[in-house]
C-alpha positions as CSV (number, residue, x, y, z in Angstrom):
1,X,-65.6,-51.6,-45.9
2,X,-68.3,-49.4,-47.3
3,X,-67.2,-46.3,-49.9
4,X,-68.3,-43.3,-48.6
5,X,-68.5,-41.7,-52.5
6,X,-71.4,-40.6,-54.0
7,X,-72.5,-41.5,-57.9
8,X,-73.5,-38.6,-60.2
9,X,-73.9,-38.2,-63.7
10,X,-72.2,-35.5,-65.6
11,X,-73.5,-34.2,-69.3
12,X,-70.7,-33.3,-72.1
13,X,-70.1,-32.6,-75.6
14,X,-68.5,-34.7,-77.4
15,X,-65.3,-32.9,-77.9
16,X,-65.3,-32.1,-74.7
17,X,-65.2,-35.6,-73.2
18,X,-62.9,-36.5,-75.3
19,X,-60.5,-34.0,-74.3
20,X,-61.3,-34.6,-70.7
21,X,-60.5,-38.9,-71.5
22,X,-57.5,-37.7,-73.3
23,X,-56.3,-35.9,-70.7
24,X,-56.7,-38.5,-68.2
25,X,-55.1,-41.0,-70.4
26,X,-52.0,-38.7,-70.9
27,X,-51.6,-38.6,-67.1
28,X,-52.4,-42.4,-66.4
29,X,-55.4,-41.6,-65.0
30,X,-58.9,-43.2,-65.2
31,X,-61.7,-40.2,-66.3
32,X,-63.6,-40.6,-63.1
33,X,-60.2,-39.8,-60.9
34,X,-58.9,-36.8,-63.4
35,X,-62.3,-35.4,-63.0
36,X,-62.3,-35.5,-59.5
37,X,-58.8,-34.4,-59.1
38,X,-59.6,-30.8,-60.9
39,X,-62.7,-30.6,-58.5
40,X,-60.0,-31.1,-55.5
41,X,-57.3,-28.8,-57.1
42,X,-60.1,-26.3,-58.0
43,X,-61.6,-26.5,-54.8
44,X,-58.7,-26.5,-52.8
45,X,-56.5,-24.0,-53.7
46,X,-54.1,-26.2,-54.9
47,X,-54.4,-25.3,-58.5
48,X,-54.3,-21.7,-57.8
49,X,-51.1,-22.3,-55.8
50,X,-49.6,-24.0,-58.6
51,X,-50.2,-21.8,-60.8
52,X,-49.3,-19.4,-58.6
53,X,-45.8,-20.7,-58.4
54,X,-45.1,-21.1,-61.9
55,X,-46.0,-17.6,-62.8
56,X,-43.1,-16.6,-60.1
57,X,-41.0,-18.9,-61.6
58,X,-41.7,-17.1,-64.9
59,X,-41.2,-13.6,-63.1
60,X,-38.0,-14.3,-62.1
61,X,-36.5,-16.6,-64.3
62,X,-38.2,-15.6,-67.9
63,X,-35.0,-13.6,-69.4
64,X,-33.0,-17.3,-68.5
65,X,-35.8,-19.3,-69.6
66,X,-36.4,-17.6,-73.1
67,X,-32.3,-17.6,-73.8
68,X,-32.3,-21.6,-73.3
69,X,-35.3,-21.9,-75.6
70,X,-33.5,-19.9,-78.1
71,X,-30.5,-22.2,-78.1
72,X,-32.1,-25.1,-78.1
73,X,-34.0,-24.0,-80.9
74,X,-31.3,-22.2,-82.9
75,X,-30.1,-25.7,-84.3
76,X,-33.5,-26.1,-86.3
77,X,-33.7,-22.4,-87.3
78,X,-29.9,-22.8,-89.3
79,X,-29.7,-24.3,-92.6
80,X,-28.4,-27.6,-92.0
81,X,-25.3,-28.9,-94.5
82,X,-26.9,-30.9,-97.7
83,X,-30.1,-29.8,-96.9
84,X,-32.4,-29.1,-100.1
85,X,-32.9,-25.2,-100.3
């Protein structure tokens, strides 16, 4: 079976490919298929639907949203018993 993909060489700065290598690490990916996933999504549509969705999501759903952050978060924000002042 013969690949039909094509080699090509990509310049970076640093601190951008490490970014790019820690991204793909957090997602369990190897570099070369994260990179070629964002040129898919980007190409695609896909990450514009996504993103799409999530801002609807945050539309209709914010008010909820930012009340369950706030009481997850109120435990932290309250002095705790024998806590040092």
């Amino acid at each position: 079976m013969v690949s039909t993909k094509k080699q090509t060489q990509v310049r970076l700065d640093e601190d951008v490919l490490a970014a790019g290598k820690a991204a793909a690490a957090a997602r369990r990916l190897d570099f070369n298929k994260y990179v070629e996933r964002l040129i898919i999504e980007d190409t695609t549509g896909a990450r514009a639907a996504g993103m799409d969705a999530a801002q609807r999501l945050i539309n209709q759903h914010g008010a909820f949203l930012d009340d369950l952050e706030q009481q997850l978060d109120q435990p932290y924000t309250q002095p705790q018993p024998g806590a040092a002042a």
